[in-house]
C-alpha positions in Angstrom: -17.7 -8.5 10.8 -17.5 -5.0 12.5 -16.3 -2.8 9.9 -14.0 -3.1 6.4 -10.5 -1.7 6.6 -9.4 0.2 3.9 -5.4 -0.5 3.9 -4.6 1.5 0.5 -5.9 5.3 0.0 -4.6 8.4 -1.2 -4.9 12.4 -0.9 -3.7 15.3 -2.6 -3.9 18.9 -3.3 -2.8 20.3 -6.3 -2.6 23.3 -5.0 -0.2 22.2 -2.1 2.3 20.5 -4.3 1.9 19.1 -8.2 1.8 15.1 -8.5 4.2 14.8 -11.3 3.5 11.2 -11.8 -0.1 12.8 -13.1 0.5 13.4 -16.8 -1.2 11.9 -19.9 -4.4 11.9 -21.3 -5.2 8.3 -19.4 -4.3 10.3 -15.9 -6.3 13.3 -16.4 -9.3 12.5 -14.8 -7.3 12.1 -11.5 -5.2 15.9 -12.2 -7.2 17.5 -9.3 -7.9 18.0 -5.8 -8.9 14.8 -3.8 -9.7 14.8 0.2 -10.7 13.5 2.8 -14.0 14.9 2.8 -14.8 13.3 -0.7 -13.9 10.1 0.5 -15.7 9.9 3.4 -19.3 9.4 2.3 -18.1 6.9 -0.2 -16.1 5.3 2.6 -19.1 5.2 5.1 -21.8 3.8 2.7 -19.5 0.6 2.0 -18.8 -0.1 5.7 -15.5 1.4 6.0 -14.8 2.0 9.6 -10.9 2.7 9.1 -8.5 3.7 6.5 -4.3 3.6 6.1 -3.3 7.0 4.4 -0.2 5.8 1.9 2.3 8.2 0.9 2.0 9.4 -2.8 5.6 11.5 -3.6 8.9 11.1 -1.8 8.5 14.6 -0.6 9.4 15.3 3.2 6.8 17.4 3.6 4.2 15.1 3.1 4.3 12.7 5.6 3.9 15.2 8.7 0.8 16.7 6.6 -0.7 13.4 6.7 -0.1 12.5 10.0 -1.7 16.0 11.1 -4.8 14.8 8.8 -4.5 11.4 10.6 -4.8 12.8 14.0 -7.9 14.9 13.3 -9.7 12.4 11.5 -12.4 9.7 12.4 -11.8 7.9 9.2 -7.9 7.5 8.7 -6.4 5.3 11.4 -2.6 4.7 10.3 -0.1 6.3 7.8 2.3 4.8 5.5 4.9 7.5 5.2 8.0 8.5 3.3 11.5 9.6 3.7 14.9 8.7 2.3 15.8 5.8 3.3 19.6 6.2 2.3 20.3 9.5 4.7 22.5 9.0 7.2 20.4 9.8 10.1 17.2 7.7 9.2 16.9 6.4 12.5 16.7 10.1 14.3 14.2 11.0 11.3 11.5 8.1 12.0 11.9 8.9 15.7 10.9 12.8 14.4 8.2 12.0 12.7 7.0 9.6 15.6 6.9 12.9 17.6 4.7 15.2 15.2 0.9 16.1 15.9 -0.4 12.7 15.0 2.9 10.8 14.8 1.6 8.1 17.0 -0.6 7.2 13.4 3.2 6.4 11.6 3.2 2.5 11.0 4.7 2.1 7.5 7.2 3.3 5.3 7.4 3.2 1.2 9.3 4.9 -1.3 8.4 4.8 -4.8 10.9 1.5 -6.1 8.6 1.1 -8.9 10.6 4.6 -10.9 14.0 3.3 -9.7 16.1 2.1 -12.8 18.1 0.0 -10.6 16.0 -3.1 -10.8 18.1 -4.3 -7.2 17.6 -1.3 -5.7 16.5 -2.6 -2.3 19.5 -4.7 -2.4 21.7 -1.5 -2.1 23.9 -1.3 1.0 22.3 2.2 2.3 18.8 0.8 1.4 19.1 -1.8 3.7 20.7 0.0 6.7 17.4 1.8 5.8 15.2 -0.9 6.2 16.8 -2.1 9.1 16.4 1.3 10.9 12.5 1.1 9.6 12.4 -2.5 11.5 13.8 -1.0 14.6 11.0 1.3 14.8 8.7 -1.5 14.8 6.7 0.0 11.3 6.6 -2.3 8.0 7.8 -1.5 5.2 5.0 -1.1 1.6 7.0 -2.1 -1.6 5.6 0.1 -5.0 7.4 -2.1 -7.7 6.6 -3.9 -10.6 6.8 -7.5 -11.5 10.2 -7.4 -13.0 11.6 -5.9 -9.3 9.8 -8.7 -7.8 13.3 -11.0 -7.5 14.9 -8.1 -5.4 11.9 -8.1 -3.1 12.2 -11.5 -2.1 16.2 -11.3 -1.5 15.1 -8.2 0.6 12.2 -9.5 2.7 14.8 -12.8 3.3 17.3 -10.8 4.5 15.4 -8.6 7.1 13.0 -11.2 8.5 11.8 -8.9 11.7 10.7 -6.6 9.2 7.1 -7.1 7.3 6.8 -6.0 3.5 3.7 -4.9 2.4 3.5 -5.6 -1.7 1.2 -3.0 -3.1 -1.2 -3.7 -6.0 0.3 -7.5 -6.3 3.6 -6.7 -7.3 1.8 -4.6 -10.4 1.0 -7.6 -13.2 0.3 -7.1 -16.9 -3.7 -7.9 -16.4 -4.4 -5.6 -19.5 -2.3 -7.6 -21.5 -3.5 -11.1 -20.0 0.0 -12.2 -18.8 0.5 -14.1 -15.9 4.3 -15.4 -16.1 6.4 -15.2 -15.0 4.7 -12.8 -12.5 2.9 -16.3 -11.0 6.3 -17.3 -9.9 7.8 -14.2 -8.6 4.5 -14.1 -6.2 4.6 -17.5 -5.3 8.2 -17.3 -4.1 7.5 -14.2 -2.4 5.1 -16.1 -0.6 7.3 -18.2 0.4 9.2 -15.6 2.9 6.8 -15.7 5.7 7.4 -12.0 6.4 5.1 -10.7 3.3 1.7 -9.8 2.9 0.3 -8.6 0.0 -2.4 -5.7 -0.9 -5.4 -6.6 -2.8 -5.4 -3.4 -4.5 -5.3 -1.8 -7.9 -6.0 -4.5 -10.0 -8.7 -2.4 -11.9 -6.6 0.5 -13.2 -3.7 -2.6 -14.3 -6.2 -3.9 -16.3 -7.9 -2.3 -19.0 -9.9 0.6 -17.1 -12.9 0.7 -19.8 -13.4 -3.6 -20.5 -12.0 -5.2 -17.1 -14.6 -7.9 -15.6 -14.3 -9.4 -12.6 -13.3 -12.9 -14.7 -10.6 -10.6 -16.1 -9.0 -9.8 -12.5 -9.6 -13.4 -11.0 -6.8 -15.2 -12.1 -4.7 -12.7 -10.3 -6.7 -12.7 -7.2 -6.6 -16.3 -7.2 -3.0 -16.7 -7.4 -2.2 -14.3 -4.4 -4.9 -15.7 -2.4 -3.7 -19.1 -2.5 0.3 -18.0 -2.4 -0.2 -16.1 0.6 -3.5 -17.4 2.2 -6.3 -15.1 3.6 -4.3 -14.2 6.6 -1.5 -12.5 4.6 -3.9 -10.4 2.3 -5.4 -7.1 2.6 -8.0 -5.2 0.7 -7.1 -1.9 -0.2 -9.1 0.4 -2.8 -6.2 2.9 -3.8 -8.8 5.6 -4.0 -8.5 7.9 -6.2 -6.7 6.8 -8.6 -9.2 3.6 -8.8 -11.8 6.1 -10.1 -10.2 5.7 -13.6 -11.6 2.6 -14.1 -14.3 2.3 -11.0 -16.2 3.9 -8.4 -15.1 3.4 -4.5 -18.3 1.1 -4.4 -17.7 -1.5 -7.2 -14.0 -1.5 -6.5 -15.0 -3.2 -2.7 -18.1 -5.3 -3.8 -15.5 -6.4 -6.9 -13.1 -7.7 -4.2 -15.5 -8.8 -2.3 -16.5 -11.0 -5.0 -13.0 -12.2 -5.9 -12.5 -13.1 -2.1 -15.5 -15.2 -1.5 -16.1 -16.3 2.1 -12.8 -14.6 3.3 -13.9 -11.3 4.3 -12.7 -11.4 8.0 -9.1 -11.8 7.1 -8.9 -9.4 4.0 -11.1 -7.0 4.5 -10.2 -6.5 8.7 -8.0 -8.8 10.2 -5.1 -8.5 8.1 -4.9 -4.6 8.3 -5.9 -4.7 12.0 -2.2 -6.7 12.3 -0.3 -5.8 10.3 -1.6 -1.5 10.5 -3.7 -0.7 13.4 -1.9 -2.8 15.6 0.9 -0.3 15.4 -0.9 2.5 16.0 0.7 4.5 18.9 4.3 2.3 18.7 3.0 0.1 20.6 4.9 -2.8 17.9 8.1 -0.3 18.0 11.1 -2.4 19.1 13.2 0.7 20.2 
């Protein structure tokens, strides 16, 4: 094995723009600056060759900052973006971005689903002229939802088969609370779509940040690793906002535990096909 790919990270500046989703006493470890240059060193001592950069606020702004960071980097290979997928003129407004310093880095899309009220909220008509536009581009498409918008995920992914969905942090399960139904069943029959792959990510922060083991995440990893098979799962460390419960380190070596003898796939293949590949357009279908 070459060299892990990290297919889940984040950056901010405070200073830039506030991260409203940052409030709480549990969050305020994570209320301040993160970059690149603090991740790297982690990065490099666990064998982390490449990184996806993943959106963090539906902000326009954002994306073309992160593809500029992209393009001068050594560390972040690919960018999962955002912009509204219900304007008109989505289509003109991926091929924009495409043409920004560092747009040739754009492979993904995501929009935070999880704060939507509309549990269906995929399933609306301008949504999916959206994710049909995103598809036509060649990028995939990351899905931040929780276990109960699971159902609308699988309707979605069914309905725009030349179009992979990313599920971030398995679909989000109640691991602090110990429950695995019916959130078992919504990930099987996600599975079941052949155009899904899910992240291996954030498991440590949905569990219970100061008494999670590695028993305590297992069942999860289990149930995703066997749904969707080695091939269709990717480690990701969602740096920083893992930090609330672990350090870059443990958060890899935990995975790698949970994974067994399935590095190549999750922690290289995976990203290299589903991210890296698209690096430059080269998957675009446009």
């Amino acid at each position: 094995m070459t060299g892990v790919v990290d297919a889940h990270h984040h950056v901010w500046g405070l200073s830039v723009r506030d991260q409203d989703w940052i409030t709480g006493p549990e969050l305020a470890p994570i209320r301040r600056d993160f970059g690149l240059d603090e991740l790297l060193p982690q990065a490099r001592e666990a064998g982390v060759t490449a990184t996806v950069l993943v959106q963090t606020v539906p902000v326009a702004e954002e994306t073309p900052e992160f593809l500029a960071l992209a393009a001068d980097s050594d560390l972040v290979a690919a960018v999962v973006g955002w912009t509204d997928l219900t304007r008109s003129d989505v289509t003109d407004e991926l091929a924009r971005l495409r043409q920004l310093p560092g747009g040739q880095h754009l492979v993904g899309i995501r929009h935070p689903v999880q704060g939507e009220p509309d549990p269906g909220w995929l399933l609306r008509p301008e949504v999916r002229r959206g994710l049909t536009a995103v598809a036509d581009a060649g990028l995939v498409y990351d899905l931040l939802v929780r276990a109960h918008q699971l159902p609308a995920c699988v309707k979605a992914a069914a309905e725009h088969p030349g179009l992979t969905f990313v599920l971030d942090h398995l679909g989000k399960p109640e691991i602090a609370a110990g429950e695995l139904d019916p959130w078992r069943d919504r990930i099987r029959a996600l599975a079941a779509v052949p155009n899904t792959v899910c992240k291996l990510s954030g498991m440590v922060t949905e569990a219970d940040p100061a008494t999670w083991t590695v028993d305590t995440l297992r069942p999860y990893a289990d149930t995703v690793l066997d749904a969707f098979g080695p091939e269709r799962v990717l480690f990701g460390s969602d740096w920083p906002v893992c930090t609330l419960a672990a350090t870059y380190g443990q958060v890899l070596s935990t995975a790698r535990e949970l994974v067994g003898g399935l590095d190549e796939d999750v922690f290289a293949r995976t990203a290299e096909r589903v991210y890296l590949s698209r690096v430059g357009g080269r998957n675009s279908r446009t």
